[in-house]
C-alpha positions in Angstrom: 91.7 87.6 160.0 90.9 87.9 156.3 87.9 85.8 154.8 88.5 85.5 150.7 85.4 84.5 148.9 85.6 83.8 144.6 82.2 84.3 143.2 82.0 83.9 139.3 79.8 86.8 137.5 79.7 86.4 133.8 83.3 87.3 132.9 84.7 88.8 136.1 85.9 86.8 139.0 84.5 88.7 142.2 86.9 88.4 144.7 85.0 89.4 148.5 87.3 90.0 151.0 85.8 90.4 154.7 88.5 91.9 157.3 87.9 93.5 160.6 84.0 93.8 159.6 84.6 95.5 156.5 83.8 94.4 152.7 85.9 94.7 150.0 84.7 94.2 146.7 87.7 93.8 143.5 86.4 92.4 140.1 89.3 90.7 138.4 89.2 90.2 134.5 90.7 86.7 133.3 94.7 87.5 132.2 94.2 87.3 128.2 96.0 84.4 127.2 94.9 82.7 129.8 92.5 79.1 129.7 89.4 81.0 131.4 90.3 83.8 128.8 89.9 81.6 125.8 87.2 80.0 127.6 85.2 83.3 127.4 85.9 83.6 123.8 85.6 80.6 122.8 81.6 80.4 124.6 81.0 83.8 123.3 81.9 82.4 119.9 79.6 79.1 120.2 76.4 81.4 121.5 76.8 83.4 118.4 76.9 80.6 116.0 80.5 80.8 114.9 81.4 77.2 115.8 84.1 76.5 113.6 86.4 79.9 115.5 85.0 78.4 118.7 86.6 75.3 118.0 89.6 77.0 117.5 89.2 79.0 120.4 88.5 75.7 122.6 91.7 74.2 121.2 93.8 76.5 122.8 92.3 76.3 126.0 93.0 72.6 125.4 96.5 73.3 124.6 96.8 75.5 127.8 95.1 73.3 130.4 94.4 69.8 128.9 92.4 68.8 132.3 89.2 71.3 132.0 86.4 68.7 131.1 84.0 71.5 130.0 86.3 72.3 127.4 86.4 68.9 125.4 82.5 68.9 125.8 82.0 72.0 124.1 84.6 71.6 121.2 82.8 68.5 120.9 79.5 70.0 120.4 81.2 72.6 118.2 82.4 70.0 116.4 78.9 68.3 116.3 77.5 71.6 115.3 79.2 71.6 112.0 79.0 67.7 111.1 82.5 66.7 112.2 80.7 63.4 114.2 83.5 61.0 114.7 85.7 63.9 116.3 82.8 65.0 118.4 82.5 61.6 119.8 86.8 61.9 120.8 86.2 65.1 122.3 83.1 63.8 124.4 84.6 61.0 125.6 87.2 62.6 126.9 85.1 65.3 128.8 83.2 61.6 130.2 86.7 60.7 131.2 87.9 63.8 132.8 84.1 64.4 134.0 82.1 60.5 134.3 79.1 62.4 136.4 78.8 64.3 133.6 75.0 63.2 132.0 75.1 66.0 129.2 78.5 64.6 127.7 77.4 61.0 128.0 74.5 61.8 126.2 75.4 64.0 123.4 78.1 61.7 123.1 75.3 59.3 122.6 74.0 61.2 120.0 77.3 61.8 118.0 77.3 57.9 117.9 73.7 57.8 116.3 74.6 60.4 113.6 77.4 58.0 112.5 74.8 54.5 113.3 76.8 53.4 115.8 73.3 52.5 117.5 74.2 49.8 120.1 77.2 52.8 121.6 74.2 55.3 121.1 72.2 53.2 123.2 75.0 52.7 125.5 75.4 56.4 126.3 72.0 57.8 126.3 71.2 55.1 129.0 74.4 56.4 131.1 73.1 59.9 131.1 70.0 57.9 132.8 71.0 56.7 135.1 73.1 59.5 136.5 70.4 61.8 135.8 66.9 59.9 134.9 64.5 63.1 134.6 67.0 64.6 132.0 64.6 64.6 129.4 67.0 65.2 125.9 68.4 61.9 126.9 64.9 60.2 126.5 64.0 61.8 123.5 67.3 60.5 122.4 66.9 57.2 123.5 63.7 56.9 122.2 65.4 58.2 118.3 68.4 55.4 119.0 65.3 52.1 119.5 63.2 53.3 116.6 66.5 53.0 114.4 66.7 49.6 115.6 62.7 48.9 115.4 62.7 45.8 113.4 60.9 44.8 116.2 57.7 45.9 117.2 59.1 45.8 120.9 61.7 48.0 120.4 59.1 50.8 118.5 56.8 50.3 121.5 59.5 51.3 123.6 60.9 54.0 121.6 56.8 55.5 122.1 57.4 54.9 125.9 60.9 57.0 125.6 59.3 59.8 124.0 56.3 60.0 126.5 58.9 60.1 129.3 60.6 63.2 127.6 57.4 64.9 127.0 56.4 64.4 130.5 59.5 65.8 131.7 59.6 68.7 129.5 55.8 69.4 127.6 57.0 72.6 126.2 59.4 70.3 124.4 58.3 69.9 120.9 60.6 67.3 119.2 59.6 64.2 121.3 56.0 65.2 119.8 57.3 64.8 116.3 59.6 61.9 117.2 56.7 59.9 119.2 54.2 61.2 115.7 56.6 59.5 113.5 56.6 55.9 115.6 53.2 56.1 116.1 52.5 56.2 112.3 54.7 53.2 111.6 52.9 51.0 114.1 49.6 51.8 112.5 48.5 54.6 115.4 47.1 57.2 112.8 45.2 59.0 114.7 47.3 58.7 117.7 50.3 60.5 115.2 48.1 63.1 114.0 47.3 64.1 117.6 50.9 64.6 118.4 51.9 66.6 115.2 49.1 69.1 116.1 50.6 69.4 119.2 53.9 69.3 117.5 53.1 72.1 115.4 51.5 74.2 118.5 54.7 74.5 120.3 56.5 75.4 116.6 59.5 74.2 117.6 62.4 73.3 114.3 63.3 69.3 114.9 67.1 69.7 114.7 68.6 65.9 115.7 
């Protein structure tokens, strides 16, 4: 009897093959042309800041094999990458639709909707990634950005500060939520309170990039 196990390493498929006892061990290379092929590339691509031939390269796994979700979310943060919002918010819907466990694309699909303030969808999204995943902490930060947009009440800034603590608890070494929470604070008259979190803020050195 022959046992096949498929273990993914980087780019090579490992395919274990266990017969009579014995091991085999074959490393098979995705066919060029192929969706995982383009996949490659088109990651490769994306990690080394070349977004707009990622893109490209996600389109044709698109065109290859419409149905992998992880392939609209990334040309969708491609996309995002380089400012094309309203088509980033197509592409991650449709990875929500393909994938709707999928917390990441509901929230940067939030935040594609907050770069084109379309708040109330923003809200909509980053509270989906939530409640599928509550201790993901961009989605707080992001959450906490979409309230103080719509802080013409004092509730809604309160709450905002409440979003960023949550982020901040979840992930400390996370500077942006101390910037974020800074900026609320000041505008509800919590100087010192701001001050406190820019220090901290400026401690990590992390760039604010939203």
């Amino acid at each position: 009897m022959i046992l096949v196990s498929i273990i993914r390493r980087g780019k090579l498929l490992v395919v274990l093959l266990s017969a009579a006892g014995v091991l085999l061990v074959m490393a098979l290379a995705p066919r060029p042309g192929s969706a995982e092929s383009y996949f490659d590339e088109a990651t490769e691509a994306y990690d080394n800041g070349d977004y707009q031939k990622s893109m490209e390269l996600y389109d044709k796994v698109i065109e290859v094999n419409h149905t992998i979700a992880a392939a609209w979310q990334n040309r969708g943060s491609a996309k995002y990458k380089m400012g094309y919002f309203y088509g980033a918010i197509g592409d991650f819907e449709k990875a929500i639709q393909l994938s709707p466990a999928n917390y990441e694309a509901w929230n940067s699909c939030g935040m594609a909707y907050y770069k084109t303030q379309q708040h109330l969808d923003a809200l909509t999204h980053s509270k989906k990634a939530l409640k599928i995943n509550p201790e993901f902490a961009p989605a707080h930060n992001n959450l906490g950005l979409t309230k103080y947009r719509l802080g013409y009440r004092i509730k809604f800034l309160q709450s905002a500060i409440n979003d960023f603590t949550k982020a901040i608890d979840i992930s400390p070494e996370k500077g942006a939520a101390y910037y974020n929470r800074a900026v609320v604070k000041f505008k509800i008259g919590d100087g010192e309170g701001a001050r406190a979190d820019i220090t901290k803020f400026k401690e990590l050195d992390e760039r604010v990039n939203y």
